[in-house]
C-alpha positions in Angstrom: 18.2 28.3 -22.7 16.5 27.8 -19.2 18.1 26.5 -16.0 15.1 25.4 -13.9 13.8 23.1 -12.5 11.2 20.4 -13.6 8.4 20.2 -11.0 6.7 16.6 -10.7 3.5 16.1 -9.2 0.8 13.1 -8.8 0.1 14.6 -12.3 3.1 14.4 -14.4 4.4 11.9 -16.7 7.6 11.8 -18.2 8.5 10.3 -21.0 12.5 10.3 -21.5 15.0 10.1 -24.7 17.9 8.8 -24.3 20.8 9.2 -27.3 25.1 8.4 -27.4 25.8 11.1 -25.0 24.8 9.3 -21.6 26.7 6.4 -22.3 29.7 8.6 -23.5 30.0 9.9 -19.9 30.3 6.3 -18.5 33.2 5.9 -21.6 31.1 4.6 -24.4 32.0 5.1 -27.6 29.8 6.8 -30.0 31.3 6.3 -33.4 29.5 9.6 -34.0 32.6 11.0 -34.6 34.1 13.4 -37.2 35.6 10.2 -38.9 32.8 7.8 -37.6 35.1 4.9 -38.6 36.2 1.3 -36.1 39.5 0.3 -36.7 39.4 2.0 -40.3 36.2 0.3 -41.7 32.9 2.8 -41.7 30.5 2.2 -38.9 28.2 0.8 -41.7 30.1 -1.7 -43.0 29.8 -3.4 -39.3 26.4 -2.1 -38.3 24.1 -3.4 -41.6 23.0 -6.2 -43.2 25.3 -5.8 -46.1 28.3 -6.1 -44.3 27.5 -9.0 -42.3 26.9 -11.0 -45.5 30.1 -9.5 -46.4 31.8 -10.2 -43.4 30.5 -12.0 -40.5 33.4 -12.3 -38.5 34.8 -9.0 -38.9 31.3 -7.6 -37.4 30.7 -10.2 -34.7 34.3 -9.0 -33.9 33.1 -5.3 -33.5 29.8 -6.1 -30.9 32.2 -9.0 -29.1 34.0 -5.7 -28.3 31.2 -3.4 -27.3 30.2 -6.0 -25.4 33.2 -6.5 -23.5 33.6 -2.4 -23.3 30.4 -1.7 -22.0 30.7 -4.9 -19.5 33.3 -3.3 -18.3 32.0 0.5 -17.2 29.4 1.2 -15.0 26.1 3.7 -14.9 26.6 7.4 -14.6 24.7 10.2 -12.3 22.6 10.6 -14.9 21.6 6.9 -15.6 21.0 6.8 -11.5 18.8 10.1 -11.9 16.6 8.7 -14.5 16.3 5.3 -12.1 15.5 7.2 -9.2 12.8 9.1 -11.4 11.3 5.5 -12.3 10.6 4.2 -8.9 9.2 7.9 -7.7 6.9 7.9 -10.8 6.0 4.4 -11.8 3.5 3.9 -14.9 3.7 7.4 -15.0 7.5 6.9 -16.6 8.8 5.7 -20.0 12.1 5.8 -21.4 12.7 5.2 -24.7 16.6 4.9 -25.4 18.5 4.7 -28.9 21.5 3.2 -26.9 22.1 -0.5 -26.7 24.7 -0.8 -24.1 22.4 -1.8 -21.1 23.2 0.6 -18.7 20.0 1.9 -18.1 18.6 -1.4 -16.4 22.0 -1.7 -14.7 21.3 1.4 -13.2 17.4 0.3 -12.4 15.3 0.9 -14.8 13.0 -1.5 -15.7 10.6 0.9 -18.2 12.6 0.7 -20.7 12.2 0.8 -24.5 15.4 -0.5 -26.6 14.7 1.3 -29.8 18.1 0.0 -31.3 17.6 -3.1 -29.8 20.7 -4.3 -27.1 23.6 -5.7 -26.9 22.9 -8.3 -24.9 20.4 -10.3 -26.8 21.3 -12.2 -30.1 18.9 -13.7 -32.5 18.9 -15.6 -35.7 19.9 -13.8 -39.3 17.3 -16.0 -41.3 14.5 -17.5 -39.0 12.0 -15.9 -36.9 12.8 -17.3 -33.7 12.8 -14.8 -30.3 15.7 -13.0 -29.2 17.3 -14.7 -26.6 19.8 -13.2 -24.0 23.7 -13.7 -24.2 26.8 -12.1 -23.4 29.2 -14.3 -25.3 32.2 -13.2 -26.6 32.5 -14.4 -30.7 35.9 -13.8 -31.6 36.9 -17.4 -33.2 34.3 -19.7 -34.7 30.8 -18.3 -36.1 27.8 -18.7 -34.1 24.9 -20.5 -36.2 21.3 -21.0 -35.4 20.6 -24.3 -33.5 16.8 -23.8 -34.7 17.8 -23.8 -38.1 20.2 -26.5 -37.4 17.4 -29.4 -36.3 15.8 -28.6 -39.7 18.5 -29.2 -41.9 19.2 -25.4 -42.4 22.0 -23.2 -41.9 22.0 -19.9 -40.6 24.0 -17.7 -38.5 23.1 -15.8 -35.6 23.3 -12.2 -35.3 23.4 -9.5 -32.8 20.0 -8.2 -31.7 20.7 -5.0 -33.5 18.8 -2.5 -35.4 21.2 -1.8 -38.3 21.6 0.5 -41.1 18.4 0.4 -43.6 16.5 -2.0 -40.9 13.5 -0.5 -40.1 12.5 -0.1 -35.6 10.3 -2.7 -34.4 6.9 -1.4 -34.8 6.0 -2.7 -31.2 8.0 -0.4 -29.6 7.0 2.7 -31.5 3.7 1.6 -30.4 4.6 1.3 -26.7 5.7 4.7 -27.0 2.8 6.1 -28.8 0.1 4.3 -26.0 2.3 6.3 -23.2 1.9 9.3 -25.1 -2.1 8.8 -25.9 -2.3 7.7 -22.4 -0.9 11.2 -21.0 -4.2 13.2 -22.5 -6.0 14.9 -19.8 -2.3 14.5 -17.6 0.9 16.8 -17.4 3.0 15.3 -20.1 7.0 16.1 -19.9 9.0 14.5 -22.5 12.6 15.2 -21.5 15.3 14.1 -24.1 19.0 13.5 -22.9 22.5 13.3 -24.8 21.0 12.9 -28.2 22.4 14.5 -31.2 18.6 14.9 -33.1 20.0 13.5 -36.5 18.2 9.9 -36.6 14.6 9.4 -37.1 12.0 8.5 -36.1 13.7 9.4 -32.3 14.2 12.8 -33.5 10.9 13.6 -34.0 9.7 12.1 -30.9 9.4 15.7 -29.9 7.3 16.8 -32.2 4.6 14.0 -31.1 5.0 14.9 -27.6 4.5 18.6 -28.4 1.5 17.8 -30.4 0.1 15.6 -27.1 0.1 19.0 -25.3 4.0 18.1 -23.5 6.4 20.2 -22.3 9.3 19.7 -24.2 13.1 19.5 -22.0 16.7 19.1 -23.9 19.2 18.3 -21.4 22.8 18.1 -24.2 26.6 18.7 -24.2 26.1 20.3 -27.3 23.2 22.0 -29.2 21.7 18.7 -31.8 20.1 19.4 -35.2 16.2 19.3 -33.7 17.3 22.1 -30.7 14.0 24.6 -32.3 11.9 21.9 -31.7 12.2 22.1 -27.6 11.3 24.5 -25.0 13.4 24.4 -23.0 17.2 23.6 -23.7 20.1 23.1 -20.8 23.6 22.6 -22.1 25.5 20.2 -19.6 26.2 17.0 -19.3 23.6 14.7 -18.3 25.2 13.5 -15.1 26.0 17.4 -13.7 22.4 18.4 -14.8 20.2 15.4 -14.4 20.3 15.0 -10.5 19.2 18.1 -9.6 16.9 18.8 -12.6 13.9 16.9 -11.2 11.8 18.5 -7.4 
């Protein structure tokens, strides 16, 4: 375990992981639980594929009430850390985040990959049209797919969610992988916060960085599964540790 300090200069880029235990300080669920369970169904059976065939309603239920709940709470001192990071670094900044709450561009950051995808975009279960932003609140009548619609189709929409068994979009795991190639010949700090190093491909994120020549920071409540992996490990909470870690 180390307490330091990470030093930034004209040099340094920083590429940041963000997991379930930011947001849980701003009073986000993380259904990471011993149980893991919402209202007694498995997290699965409202976060897959499966059970939205099964039952629509019952998951557009589940993300009308994230998206109220995380409407509702605001960014932490660590979210504002990582914004204030952004604007002092620029290009030289990526943050890749497995959350989908929003509350890192609430706070100010605009860098921002949404591996998970967000809660604030929907898109269509069947075609291929674009995500497209919305904040509605399903709790009634289905949503369906206008698109579909004018061609004589039905479909419903869904939330713009990486579920269970769904693979990342490849377009952000290249994002991340240019801002990592980039860094060659450059300090490269690759700083992951809150994350329990269980789900891949983010868990291995360190080992890519490492490989790239980075100096690997854990910033967690509690030790995760990929701890070895780092250099250096601080036990905290994000928003005690985070404003004073960067000088």
């Amino acid at each position: 375990m180390t307490t330091s300090t990470i030093r930034i200069d004209e040099r340094t880029r920083v590429l940041v992981l963000t997991g379930a235990g930011i947001s849980a300080e701003s009073g986000i669920p993380t259904f990471r639980g011993a149980d893991g369970l919402w209202e007694n169904h498995p997290i699965e059976k409202v976060a897959s594929m499966r059970g939205f065939v099964d039952d629509p309603i019952l998951v557009w239920r589940f993300y009308s009430q994230r998206r109220a709940d995380a409407k509702a709470v605001a960014p932490n001192a660590g979210h504002h850390a990582l914004a204030r990071l952004e604007e002092r670094l620029g290009d030289r900044f990526l943050l890749a985040t497995q959350n989908v709450d929003g509350l890192h561009t609430k706070a100010g950051n605009a860098r921002v990959v949404e591996m998970h995808g967000t809660l604030w975009k929907t898109r269509c279960s069947r075609c291929d049209r674009e995500p497209f932003d919305d904040e509605e609140v399903y709790l009634g009548d289905l949503p369906g797919c206008g698109a579909c619609a004018k061609r004589g189709e039905s479909a419903l929409l869904r939330p713009h969610i990486v579920w269970f068994g769904e693979r990342l979009d490849p377009r952000d795991l290249a994002r991340i992988d240019a801002f990592v190639r980039a860094s060659r010949g450059s300090r490269l700090v690759f700083l992951a916060v809150g994350t329990s190093g269980r789900v891949s491909p983010a868990s291995e994120l360190v080992v890519h960085a490492r490989d790239a020549g980075a100096e690997t920071w854990l910033v967690n409540l509690e030790p995760s599964d990929n701890q070895g992996a780092f250099e250096h490990v601080v036990h905290g909470a994000s928003g005690a540790v985070l404003p004073s870690l960067f000088v």
